[in-house]
C-alpha positions in Angstrom: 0.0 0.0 0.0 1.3 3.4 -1.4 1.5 6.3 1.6 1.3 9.8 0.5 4.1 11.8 1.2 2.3 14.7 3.2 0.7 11.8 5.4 4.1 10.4 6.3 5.6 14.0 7.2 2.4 14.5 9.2 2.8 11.0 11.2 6.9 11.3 11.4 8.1 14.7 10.6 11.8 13.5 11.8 12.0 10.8 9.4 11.0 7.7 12.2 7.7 7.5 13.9 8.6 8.4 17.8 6.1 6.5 19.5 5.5 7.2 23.5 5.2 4.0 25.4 4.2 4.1 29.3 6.1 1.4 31.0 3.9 2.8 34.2 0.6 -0.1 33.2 1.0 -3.0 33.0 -1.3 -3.5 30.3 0.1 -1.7 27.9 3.6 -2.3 28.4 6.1 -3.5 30.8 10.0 -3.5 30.7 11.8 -7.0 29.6 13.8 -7.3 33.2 17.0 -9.3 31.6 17.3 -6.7 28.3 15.4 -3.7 29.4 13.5 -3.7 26.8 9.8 -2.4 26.6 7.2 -5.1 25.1 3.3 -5.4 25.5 0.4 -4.5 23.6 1.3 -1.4 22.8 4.6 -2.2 21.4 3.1 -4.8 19.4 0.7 -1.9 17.5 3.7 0.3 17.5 5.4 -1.6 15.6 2.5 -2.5 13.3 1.9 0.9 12.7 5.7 2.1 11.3 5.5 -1.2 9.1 2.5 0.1 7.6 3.4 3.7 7.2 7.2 2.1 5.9 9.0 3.7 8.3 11.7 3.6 10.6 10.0 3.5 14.5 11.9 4.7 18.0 10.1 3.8 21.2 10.5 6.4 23.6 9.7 4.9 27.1 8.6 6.5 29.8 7.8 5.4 33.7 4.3 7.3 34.0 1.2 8.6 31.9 1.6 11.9 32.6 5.3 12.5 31.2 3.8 10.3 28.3 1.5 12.5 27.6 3.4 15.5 27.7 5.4 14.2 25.1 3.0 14.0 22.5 1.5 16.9 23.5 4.5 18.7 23.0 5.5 17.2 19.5 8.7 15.5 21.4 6.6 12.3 20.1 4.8 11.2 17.1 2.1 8.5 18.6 1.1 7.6 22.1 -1.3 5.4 23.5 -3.4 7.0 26.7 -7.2 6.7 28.6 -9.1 9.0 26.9 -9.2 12.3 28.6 -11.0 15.2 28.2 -8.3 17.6 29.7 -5.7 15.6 27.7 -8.2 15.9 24.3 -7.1 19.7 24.6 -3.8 18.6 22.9 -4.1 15.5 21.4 -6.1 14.1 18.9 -7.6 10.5 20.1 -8.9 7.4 17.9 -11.8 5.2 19.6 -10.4 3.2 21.9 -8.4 -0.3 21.6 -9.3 -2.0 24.9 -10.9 -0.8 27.6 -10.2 -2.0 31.4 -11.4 -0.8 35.2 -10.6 1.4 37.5 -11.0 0.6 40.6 -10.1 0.8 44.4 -7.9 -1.0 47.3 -8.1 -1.2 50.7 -6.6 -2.9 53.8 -8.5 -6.1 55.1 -9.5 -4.6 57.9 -11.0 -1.1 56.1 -14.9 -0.4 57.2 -14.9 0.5 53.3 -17.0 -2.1 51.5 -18.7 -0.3 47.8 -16.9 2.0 46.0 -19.5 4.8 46.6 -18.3 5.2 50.5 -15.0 6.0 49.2 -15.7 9.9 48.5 -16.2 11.2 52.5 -14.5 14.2 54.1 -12.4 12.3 55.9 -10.6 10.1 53.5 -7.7 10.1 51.4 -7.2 7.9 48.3 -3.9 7.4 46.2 -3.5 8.0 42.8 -1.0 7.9 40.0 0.0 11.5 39.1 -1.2 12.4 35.7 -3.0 9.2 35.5 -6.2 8.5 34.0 -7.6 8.0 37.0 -6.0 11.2 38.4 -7.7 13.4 36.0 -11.1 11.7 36.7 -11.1 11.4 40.4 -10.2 15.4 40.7 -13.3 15.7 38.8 -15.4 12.8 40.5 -14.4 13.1 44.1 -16.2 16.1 46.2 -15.4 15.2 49.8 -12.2 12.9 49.9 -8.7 14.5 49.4 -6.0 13.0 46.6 -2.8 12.2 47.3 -0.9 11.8 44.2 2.0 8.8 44.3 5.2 9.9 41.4 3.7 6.8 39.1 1.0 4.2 39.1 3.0 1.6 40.0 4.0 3.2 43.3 0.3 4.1 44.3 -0.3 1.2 47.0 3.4 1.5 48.4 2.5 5.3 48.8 -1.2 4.5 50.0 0.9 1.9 52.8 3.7 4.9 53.5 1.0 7.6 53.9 -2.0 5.4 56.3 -4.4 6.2 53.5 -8.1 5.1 53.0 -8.0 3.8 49.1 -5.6 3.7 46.4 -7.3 3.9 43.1 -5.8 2.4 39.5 -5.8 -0.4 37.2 -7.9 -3.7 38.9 -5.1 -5.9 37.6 -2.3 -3.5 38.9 -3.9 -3.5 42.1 -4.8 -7.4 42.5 -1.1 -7.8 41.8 0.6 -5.3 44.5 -2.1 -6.7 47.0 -0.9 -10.3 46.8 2.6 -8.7 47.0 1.9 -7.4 50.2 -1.0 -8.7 51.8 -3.2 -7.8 53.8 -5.5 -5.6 51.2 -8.3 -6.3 48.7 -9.9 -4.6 45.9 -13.4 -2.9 46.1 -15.6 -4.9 43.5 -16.7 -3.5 40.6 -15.0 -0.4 39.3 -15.0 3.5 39.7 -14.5 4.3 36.1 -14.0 2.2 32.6 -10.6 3.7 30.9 -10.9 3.9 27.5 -7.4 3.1 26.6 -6.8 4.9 22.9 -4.3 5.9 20.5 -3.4 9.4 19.8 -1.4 12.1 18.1 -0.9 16.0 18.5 -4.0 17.7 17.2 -1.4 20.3 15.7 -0.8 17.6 12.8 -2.5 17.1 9.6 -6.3 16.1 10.3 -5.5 13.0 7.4 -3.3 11.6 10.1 -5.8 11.8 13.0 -8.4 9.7 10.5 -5.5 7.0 9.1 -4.8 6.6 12.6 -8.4 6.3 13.8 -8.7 3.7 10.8 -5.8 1.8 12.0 -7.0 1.1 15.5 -10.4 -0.2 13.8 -8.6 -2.2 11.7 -6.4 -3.7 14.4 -9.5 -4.7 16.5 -11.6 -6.1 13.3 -8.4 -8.2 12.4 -7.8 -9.6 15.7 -4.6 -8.0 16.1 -5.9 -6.6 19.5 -7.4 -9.4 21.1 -4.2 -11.7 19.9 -1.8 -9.4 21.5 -4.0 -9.6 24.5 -3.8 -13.5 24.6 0.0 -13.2 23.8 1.1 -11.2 26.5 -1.4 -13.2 29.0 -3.2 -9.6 29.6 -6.7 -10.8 31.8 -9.3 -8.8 32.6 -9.0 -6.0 29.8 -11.3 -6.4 27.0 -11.2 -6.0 23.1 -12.8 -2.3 22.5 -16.3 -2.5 19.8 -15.7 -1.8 16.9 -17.6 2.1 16.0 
């Protein structure tokens, strides 16, 4: 398949797509712990997207959401892959989401806290990943309870255990692993919020890029590309977005 030239100046103005990958969940991506290298869904569509386009693709890793996002909003990336936002819609352009997964909360064993609606009183505080989906729509969401923001989502339930918090709030399979890590905590059931994990590019670029991206991610769920790279990476719990 023959790109256009403006498209591919539009996607990777440098000459190789810089794609932002947050090492910071799990589902997306982790970190290979003998190379170092980054691998997960997102890597996987990455990857597929530069062979595509027929170009050249650096992965530019980062430990949390937030300083993903700031990269693509700034143009010091190409692509990212981020919950849909409204505050981070301001700068980036976002397909329909890929999968979605839930957000939910954690507790200690012994916490009076049962449903997720008595989280939000005066005199609690819940954990959150700075910058994180979850972040952005608990500052919204929450009228009574204060936020304490952890540096990244993986270091939310060691910061809710440092600080004597009430909750910490992220990704249910994040948060099912750290509390058999520790102990001693379970996870709220059902979920807060559903994060529409999507793909994205700075709304500064061409509008034709926004819509072959947006066709890309549609195409990667109608293929099975999604749901193998799901199965592949033993990802449970997140689901295979619908197709719009």
């Amino acid at each position: 398949m023959s790109i256009d030239a403006s498209l591919l100046h539009a996607f990777a103005p440098t000459g190789r797509l810089r794609v932002s990958i947050n090492v910071g969940n799990p589902i997306l991506a982790n970190l290979d712990p003998a190379s170092g290298e980054p691998f997960g869904v997102s890597v996987d569509l990455a990857r597929e997207l530069a062979r595509q386009l027929g170009v050249e693709h650096e992965l530019v890793v980062f430990k949390s959401a937030g300083e993903s996002v700031a990269a693509v909003s700034a143009n010091a990336a190409d692509v990212g892959f981020f919950a849909v936002d409204p505050l981070r819609g301001e700068a980036i352009a976002f397909t329909e989401p890929y999968v979605l997964i839930e957000g939910c909360y954690l507790v200690r064993q012994a916490s009076p806290l049962n449903s997720n609606d008595e989280v939000d009183q005066a005199a609690h505080s819940v954990v959150v990943g700075k910058g994180s989906a979850y972040d952005l729509y608990l500052t919204r969401a929450l009228k009574e309870a204060r936020i304490v923001r952890a540096p990244t989502s993986p270091s939310v339930v060691d910061t809710f255990l440092a600080e004597g918090a009430d909750a910490a709030a992220g990704v249910r399979q994040q948060l099912e692993g750290d509390a058999q890590r520790v102990g001693g905590l379970r996870v709220l059931p059902g979920r807060f919020m559903e994060i529409r994990q999507a793909m994205g590019l700075p709304k500064s670029r061409d509008a034709a890029a926004a819509r072959h991206l947006a066709a890309f991610v549609e195409s990667m769920k109608a293929s099975g590309f999604v749901a193998d790279a799901l199965k592949r990476h033993g990802i449970e719990g997140a689901a295979v977005a619908p197709l719009v």
